[in-house]
ROSEMI-117161 format. One record per residue (C-alpha): residue number from 1; residue in one letter; x, y, z. Coordinates in steps of 0.02 Angstrom, whole numbers, padded with zeros to 5 digits. Example, Ala and Ser with C-alpha at 12.3 -4.5 7.8 and 13.67 -1.06 7.14 Angstrom:
residues 2
atom i: 1 aa: A east: 00615 north: -00225 up: 00390
atom i: 2 aa: S east: 00684 north: -00053 up: 00357
//
This chain:
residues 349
atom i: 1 aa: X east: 07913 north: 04957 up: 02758
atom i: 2 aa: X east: 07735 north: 04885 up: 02805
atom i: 3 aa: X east: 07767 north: 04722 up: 02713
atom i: 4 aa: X east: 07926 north: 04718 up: 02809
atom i: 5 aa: X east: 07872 north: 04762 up: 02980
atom i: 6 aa: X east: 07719 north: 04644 up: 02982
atom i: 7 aa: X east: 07663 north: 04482 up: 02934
atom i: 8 aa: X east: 07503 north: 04459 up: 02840
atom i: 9 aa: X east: 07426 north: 04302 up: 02925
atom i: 10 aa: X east: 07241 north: 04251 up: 02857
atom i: 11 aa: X east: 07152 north: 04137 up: 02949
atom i: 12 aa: X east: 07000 north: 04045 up: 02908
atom i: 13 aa: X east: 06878 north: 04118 up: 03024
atom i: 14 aa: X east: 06698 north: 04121 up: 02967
atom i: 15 aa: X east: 06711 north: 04317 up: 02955
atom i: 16 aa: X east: 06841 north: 04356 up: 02864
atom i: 17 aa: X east: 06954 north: 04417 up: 02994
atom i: 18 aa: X east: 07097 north: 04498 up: 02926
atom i: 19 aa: X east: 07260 north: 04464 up: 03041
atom i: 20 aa: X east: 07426 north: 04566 up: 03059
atom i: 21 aa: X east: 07562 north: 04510 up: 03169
atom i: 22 aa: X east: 07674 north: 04637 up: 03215
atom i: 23 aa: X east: 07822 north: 04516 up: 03274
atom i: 24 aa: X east: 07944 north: 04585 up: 03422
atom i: 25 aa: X east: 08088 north: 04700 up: 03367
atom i: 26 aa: X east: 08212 north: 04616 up: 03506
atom i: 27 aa: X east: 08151 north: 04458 up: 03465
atom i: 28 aa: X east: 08047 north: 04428 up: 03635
atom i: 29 aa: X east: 07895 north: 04296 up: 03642
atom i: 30 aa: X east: 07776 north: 04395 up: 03742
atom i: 31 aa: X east: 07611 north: 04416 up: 03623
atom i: 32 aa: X east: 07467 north: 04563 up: 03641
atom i: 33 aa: X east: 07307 north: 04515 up: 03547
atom i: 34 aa: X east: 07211 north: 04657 up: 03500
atom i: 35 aa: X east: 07016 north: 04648 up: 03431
atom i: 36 aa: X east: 06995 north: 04806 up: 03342
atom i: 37 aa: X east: 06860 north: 04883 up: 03206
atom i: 38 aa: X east: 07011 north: 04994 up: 03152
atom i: 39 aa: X east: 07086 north: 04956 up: 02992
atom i: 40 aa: X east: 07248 north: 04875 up: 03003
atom i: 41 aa: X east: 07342 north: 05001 up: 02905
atom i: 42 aa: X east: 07285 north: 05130 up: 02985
atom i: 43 aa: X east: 07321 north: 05060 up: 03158
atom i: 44 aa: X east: 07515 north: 05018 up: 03099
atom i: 45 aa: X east: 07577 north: 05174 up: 03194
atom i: 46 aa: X east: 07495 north: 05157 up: 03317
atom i: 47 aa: X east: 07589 north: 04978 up: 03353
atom i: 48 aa: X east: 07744 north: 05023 up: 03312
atom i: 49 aa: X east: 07752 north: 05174 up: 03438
atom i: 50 aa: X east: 07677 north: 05057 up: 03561
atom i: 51 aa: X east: 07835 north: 04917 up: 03507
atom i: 52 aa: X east: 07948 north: 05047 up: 03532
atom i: 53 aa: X east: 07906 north: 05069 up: 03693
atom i: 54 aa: X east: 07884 north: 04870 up: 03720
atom i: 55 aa: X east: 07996 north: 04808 up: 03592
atom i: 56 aa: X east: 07983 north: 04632 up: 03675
atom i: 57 aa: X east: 07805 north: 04617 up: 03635
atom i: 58 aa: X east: 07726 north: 04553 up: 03486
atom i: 59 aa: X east: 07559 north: 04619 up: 03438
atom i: 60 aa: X east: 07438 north: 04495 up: 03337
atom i: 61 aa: X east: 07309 north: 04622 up: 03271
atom i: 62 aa: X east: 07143 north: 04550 up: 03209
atom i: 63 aa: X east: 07040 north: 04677 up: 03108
atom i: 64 aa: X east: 06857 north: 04641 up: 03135
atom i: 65 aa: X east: 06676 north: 04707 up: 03125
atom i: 66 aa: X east: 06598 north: 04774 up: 03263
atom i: 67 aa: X east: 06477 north: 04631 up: 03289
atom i: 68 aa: X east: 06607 north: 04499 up: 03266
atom i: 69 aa: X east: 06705 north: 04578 up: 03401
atom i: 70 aa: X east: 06568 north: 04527 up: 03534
atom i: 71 aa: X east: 06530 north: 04381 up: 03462
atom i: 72 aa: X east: 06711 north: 04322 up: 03496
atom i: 73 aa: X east: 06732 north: 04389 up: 03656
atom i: 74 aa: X east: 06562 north: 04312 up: 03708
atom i: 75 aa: X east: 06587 north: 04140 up: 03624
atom i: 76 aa: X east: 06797 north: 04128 up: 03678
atom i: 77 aa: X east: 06754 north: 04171 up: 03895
atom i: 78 aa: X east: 06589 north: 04076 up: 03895
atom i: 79 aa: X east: 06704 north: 03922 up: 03801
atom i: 80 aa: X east: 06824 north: 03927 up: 03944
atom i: 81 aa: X east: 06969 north: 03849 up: 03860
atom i: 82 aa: X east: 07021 north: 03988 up: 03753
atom i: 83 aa: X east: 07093 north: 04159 up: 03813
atom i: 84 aa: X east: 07001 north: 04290 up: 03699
atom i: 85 aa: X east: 07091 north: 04463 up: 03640
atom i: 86 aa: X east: 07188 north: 04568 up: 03763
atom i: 87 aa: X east: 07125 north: 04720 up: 03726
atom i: 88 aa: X east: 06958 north: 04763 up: 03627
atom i: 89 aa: X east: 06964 north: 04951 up: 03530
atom i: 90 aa: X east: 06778 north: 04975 up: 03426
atom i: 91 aa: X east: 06683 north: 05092 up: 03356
atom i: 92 aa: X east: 06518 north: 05031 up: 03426
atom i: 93 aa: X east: 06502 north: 05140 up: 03584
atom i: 94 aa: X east: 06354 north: 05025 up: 03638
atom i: 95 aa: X east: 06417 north: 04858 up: 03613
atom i: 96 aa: X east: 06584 north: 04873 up: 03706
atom i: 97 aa: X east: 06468 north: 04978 up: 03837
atom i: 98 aa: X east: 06373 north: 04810 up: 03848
atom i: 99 aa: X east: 06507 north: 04694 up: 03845
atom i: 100 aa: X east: 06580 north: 04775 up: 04014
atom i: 101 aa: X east: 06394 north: 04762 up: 04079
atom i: 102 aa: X east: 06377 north: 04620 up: 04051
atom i: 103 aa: X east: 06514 north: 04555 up: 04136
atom i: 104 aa: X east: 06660 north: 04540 up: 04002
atom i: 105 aa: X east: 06777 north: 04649 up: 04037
atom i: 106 aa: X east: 06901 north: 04685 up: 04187
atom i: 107 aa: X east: 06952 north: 04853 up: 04301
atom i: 108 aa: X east: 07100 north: 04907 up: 04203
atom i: 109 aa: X east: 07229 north: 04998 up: 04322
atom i: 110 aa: X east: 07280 north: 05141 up: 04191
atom i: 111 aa: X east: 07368 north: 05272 up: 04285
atom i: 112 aa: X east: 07295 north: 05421 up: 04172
atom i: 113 aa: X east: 07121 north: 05373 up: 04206
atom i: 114 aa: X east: 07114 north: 05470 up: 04351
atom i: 115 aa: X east: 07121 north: 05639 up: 04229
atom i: 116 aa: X east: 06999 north: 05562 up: 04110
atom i: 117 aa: X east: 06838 north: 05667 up: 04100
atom i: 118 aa: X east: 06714 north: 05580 up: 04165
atom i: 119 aa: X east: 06599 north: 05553 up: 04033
atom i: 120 aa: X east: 06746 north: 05478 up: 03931
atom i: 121 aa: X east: 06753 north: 05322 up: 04047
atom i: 122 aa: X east: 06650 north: 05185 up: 04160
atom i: 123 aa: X east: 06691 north: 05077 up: 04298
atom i: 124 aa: X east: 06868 north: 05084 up: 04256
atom i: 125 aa: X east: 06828 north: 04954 up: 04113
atom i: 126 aa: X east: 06771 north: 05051 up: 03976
atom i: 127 aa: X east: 06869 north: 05203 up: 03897
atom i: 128 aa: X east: 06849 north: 05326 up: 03756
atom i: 129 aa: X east: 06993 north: 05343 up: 03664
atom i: 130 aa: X east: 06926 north: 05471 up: 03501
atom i: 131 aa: X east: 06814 north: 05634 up: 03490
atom i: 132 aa: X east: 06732 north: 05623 up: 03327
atom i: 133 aa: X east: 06610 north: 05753 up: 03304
atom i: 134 aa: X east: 06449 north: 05742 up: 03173
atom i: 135 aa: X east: 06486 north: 05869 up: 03042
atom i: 136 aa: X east: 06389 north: 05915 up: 02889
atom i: 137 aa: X east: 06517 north: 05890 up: 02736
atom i: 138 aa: X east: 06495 north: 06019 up: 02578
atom i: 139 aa: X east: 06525 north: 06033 up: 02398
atom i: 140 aa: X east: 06635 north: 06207 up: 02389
atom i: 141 aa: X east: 06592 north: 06262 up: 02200
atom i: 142 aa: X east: 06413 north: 06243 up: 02259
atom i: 143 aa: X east: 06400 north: 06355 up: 02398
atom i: 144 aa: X east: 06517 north: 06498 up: 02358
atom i: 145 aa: X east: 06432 north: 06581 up: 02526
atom i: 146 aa: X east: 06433 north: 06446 up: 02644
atom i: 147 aa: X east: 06345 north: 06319 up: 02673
atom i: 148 aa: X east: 06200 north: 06291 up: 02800
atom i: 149 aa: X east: 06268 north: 06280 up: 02978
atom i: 150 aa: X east: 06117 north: 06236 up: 03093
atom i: 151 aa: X east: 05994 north: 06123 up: 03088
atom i: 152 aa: X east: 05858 north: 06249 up: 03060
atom i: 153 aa: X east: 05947 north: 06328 up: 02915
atom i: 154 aa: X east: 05959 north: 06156 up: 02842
atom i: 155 aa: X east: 05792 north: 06130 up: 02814
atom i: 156 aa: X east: 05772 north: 06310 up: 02742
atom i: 157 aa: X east: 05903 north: 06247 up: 02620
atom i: 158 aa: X east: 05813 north: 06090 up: 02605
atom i: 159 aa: X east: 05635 north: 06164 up: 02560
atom i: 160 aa: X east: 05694 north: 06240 up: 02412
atom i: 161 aa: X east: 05846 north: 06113 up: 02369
atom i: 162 aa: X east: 05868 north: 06020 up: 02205
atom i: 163 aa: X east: 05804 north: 05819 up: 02222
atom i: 164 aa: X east: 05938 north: 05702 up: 02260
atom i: 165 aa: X east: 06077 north: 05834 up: 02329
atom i: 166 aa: X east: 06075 north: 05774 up: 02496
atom i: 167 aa: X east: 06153 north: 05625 up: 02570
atom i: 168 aa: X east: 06168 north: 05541 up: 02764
atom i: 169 aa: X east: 06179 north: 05369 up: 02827
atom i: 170 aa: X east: 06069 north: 05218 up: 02796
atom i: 171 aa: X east: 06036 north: 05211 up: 03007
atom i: 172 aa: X east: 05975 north: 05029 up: 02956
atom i: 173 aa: X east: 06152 north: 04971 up: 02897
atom i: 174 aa: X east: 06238 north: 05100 up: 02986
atom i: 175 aa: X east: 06271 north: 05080 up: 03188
atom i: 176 aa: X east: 06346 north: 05248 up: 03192
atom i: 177 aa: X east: 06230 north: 05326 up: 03078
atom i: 178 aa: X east: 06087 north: 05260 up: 03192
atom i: 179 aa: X east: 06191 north: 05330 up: 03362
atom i: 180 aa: X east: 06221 north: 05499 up: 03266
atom i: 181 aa: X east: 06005 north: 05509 up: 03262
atom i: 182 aa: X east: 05962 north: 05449 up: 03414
atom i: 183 aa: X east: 06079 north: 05594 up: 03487
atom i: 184 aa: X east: 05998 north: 05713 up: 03362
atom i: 185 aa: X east: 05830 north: 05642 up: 03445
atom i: 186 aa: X east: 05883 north: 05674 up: 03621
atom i: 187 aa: X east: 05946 north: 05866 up: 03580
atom i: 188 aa: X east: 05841 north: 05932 up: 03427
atom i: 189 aa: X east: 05667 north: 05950 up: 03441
atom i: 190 aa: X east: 05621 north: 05943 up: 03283
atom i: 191 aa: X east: 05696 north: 05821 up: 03216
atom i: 192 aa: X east: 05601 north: 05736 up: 03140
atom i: 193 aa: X east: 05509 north: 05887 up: 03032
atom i: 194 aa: X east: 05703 north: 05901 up: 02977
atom i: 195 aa: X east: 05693 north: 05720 up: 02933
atom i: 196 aa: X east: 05532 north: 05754 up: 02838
atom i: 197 aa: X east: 05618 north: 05891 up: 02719
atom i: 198 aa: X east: 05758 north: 05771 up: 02676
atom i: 199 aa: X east: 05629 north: 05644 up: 02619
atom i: 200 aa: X east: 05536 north: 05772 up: 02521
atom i: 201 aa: X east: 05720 north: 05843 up: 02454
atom i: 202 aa: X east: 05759 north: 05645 up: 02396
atom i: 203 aa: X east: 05895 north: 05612 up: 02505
atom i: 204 aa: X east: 06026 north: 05480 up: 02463
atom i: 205 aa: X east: 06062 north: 05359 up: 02614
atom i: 206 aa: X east: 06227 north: 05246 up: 02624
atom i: 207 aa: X east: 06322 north: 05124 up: 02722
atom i: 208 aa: X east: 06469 north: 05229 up: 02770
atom i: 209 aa: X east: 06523 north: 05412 up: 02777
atom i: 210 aa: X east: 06650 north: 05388 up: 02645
atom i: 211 aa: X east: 06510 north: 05342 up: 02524
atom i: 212 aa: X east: 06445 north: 05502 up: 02574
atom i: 213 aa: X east: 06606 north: 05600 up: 02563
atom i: 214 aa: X east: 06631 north: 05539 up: 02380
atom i: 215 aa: X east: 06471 north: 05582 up: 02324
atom i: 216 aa: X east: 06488 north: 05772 up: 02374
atom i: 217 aa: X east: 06685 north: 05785 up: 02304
atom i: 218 aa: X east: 06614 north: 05719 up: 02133
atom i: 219 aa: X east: 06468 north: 05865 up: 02127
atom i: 220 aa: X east: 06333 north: 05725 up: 02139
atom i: 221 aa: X east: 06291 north: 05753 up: 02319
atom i: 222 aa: X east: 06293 north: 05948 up: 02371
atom i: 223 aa: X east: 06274 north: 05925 up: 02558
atom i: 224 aa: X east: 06313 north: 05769 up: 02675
atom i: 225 aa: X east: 06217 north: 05778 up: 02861
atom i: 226 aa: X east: 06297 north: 05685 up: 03003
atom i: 227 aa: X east: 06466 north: 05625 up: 02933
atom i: 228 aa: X east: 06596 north: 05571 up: 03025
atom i: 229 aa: X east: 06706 north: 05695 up: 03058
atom i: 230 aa: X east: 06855 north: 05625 up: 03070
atom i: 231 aa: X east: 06850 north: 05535 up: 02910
atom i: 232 aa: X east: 06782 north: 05696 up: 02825
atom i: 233 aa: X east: 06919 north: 05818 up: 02900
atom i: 234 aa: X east: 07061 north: 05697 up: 02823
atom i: 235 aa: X east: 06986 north: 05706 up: 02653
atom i: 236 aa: X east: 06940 north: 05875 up: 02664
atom i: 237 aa: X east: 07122 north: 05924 up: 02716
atom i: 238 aa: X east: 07186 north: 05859 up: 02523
atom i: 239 aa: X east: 07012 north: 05872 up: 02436
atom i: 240 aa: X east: 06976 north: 06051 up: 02352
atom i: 241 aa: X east: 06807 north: 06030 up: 02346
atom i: 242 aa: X east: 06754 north: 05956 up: 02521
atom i: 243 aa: X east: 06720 north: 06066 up: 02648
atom i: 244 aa: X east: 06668 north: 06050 up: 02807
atom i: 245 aa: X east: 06568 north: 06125 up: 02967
atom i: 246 aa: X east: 06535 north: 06092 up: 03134
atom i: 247 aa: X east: 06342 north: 06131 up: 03188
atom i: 248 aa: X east: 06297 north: 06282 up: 03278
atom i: 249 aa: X east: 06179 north: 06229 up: 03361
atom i: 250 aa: X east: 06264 north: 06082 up: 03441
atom i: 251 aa: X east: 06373 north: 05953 up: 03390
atom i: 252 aa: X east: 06351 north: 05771 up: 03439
atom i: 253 aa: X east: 06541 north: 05671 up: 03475
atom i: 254 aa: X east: 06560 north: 05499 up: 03476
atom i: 255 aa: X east: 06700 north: 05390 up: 03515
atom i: 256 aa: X east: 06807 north: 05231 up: 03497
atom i: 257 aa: X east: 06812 north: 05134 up: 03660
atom i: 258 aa: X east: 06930 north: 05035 up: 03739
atom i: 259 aa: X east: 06916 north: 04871 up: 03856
atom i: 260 aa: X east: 07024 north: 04744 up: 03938
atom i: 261 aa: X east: 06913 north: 04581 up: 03920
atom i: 262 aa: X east: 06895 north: 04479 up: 04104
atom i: 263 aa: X east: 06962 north: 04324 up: 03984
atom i: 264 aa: X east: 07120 north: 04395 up: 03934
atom i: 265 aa: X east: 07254 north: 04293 up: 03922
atom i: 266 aa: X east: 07392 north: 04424 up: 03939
atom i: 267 aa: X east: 07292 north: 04556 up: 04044
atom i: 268 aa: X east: 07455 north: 04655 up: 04097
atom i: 269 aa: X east: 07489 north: 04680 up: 03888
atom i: 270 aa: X east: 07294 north: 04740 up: 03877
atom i: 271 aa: X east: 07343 north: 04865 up: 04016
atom i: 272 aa: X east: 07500 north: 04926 up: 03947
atom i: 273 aa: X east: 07409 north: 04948 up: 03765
atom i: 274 aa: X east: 07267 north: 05032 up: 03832
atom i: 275 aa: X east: 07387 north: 05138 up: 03953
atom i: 276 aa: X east: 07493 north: 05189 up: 03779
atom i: 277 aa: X east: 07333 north: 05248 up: 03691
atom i: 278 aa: X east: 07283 north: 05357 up: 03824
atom i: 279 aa: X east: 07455 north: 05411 up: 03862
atom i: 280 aa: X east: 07501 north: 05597 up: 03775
atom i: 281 aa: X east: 07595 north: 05497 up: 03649
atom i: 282 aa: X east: 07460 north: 05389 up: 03614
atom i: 283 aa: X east: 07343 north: 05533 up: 03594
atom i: 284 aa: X east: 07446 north: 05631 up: 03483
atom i: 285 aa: X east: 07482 north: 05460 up: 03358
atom i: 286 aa: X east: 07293 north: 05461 up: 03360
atom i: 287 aa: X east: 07282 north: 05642 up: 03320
atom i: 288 aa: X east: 07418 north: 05663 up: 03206
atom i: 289 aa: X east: 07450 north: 05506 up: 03097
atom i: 290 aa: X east: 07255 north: 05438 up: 03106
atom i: 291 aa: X east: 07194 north: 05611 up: 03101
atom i: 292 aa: X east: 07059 north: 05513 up: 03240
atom i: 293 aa: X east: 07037 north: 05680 up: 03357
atom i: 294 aa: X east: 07106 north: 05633 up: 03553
atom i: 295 aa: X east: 07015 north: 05635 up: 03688
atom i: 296 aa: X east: 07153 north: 05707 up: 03797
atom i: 297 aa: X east: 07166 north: 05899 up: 03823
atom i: 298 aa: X east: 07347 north: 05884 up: 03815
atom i: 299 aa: X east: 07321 north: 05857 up: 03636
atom i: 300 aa: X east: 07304 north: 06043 up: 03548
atom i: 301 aa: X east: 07291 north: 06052 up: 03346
atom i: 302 aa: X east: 07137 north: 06133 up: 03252
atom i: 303 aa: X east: 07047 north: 05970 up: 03250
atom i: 304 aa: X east: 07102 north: 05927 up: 03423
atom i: 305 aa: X east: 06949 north: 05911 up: 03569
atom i: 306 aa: X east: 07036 north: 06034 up: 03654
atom i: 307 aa: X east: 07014 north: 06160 up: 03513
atom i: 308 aa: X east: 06816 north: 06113 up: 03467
atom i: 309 aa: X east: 06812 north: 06159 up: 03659
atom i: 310 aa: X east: 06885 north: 06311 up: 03661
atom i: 311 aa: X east: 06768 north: 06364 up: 03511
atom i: 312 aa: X east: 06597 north: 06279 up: 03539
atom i: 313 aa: X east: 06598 north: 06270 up: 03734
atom i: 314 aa: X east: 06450 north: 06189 up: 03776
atom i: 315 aa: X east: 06394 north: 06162 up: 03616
atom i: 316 aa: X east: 06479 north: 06013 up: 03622
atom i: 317 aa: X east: 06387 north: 05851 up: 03659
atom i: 318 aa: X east: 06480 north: 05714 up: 03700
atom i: 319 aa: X east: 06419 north: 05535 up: 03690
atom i: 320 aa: X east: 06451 north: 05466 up: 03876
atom i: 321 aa: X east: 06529 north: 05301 up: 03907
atom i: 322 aa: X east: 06385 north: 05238 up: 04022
atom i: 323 aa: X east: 06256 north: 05107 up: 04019
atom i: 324 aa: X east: 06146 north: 05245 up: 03940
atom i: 325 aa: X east: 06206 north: 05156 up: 03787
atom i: 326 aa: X east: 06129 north: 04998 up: 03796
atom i: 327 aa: X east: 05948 north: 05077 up: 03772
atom i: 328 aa: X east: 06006 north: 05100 up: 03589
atom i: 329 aa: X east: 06019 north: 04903 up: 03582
atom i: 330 aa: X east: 05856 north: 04889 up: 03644
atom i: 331 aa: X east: 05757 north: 04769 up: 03465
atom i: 332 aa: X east: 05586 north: 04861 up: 03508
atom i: 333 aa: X east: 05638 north: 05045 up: 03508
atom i: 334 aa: X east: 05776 north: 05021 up: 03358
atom i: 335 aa: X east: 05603 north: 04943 up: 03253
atom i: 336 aa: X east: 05490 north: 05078 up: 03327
atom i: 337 aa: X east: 05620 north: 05219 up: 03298
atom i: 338 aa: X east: 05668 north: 05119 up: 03093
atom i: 339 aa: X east: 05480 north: 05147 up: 03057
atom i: 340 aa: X east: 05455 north: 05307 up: 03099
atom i: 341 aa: X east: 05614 north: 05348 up: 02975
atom i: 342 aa: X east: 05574 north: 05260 up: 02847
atom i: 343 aa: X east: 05394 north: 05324 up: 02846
atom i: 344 aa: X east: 05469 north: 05516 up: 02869
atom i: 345 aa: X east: 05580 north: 05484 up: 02718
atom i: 346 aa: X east: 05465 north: 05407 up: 02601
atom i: 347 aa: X east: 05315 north: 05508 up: 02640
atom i: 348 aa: X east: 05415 north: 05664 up: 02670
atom i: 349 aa: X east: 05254 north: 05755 up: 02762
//
């Protein structure tokens, strides 16, 4: 059905770019452009529940990286000649956050934004669309009594630990990895002695939090710190072996973001894609068929926000869609704040 529902269009731009065209089911010539750090197969649903509402519409979907999203948008308004994307939906919080800042991105005139919570939105530019929690991901046969659940209890486990059983992100390679710890930074005091005993316990660092996620299902890793929940509650849901917990103590949430970029060529198509996404239908393909947890309260389910709300109250921390975010992009602090890892890993005291 995929190969038959979209086209598989590669073009020859510098990144990479993969590009999907999801052609009109009536046949209409309308086009949505979407720039989006979601995988392409994983965004198919999405699209066609959107096409079923706007079956006139055909939706060009180009799969990027975070940074090439920018880039594009940046490069395409400043050129003039070119409309950019229609709607922009990343991963990178900060980025997007600074895109709108900086001038990129246009009011969108959504009519559920009025009964978004406020820290899920800005200006009326910039919208989270995803609640993805930091969990701590677990090998099952290894901790027949549960595993650590705060951060203090972590490094207990962590002074006594075998080498090389605990794994996290590279926050060098990783820009969610790196959010994820500057959040830990703002709400854990010690933070950094807990950074210590994972240098002295040999932790493994990766690019991603399914590199994390397969070392712990194998046996090699016994504990992952930080991983992306929504990735890890998928796996875990088909996975013996995986388990998973939300903190305690607190659990940072992050979020995919949507914009409407000021260059749009089709502005009204950005609209009515970003108006799907946060519409209850659009929440629950996120929630249901992505397994990305919504936003909306409307949306109930065990890994829905509405339920980590009900059970962790406050406990809850929530990244903010705010130009908060763009401190994070600040070169000086992300060097200052790279050292001071890197020294608290390798020296471990």
């Amino acid at each position: 059905m995929w190969r038959l529902r979209a086209l598989l269009v590669c073009l020859a731009f510098p990144s990479g770019a993969e590009v999907v065209v999801f052609p009109a089911p009536d046949g209409g010539e309308r086009e949505l452009v979407v720039y989006s750090s979601l995988d392409s197969p994983l965004a198919r649903p999405l699209v066609e529940a959107f096409q079923r509402q706007r079956p006139d519409v055909t939706v060009r979907y180009e799969d990027l990286l975070t940074g090439e999203i920018a880039e594009r948008v940046v490069q395409e308004t400043d050129a003039g000649g070119k409309p950019t994307a229609d709607l922009v939906f990343s991963s990178a919080m900060d980025v997007t956050v600074k895109l709108a800042n900086d001038g990129y991105a246009r009011e969108a005139d959504v009519p559920g934004a009025a009964a978004w919570p406020d820290w899920a939105a800005w200006r009326s530019m910039v919208f989270a669309l995803t609640f993805e929690p930091g969990v701590i991901v677990y090998h099952r046969p290894s901790f027949p009594d549960g595993p650590p659940d705060t951060r203090a209890a972590l490094i207990d486990w962590l002074e006594t630990a075998p080498k090389g059983q605990i794994g996290t992100y590279d926050i060098a390679r990783s820009a969610v990895g790196y959010l994820y710890l500057m959040r830990d930074q703002e709400h854990f005091a010690d933070l950094w002695p807990l950074v210590r005993a994972m240098g002295r316990a040999g932790v493994q660092t990766f690019p991603t939090s399914q590199d994390v996620i397969d070392g712990v299902n194998s046996g090699q890793l016994k504990l992952g710190y930080n991983v992306l929940g929504s990735y890890a509650a998928d796996q875990a849901s088909r996975l013996p072996d995986i388990g998973l917990v939300l903190p305690r103590d607190y659990v940072v949430v992050i979020s995919r973001v949507a914009l409407v970029p000021r260059a749009a060529a089709n502005p009204d198509l950005g609209e009515a894609f970003l108006e799907f996404l946060m519409s209850r239908e659009g929440q629950t393909v996120l929630a249901e068929r992505l397994r990305l947890p919504a936003v909306s309260l409307e949306v109930r389910g065990k890994d829905s926000a509405a339920a980590m709300q009900e059970a962790l109250g406050a406990k809850l921390r929530p990244v903010a869609v705010s130009p908060g975010l763009l401190a994070y992009l600040d070169a000086a602090s992300r060097a200052r704040v790279l050292a001071e890892w890197n020294a608290a890993l390798e020296g471990g005291e």
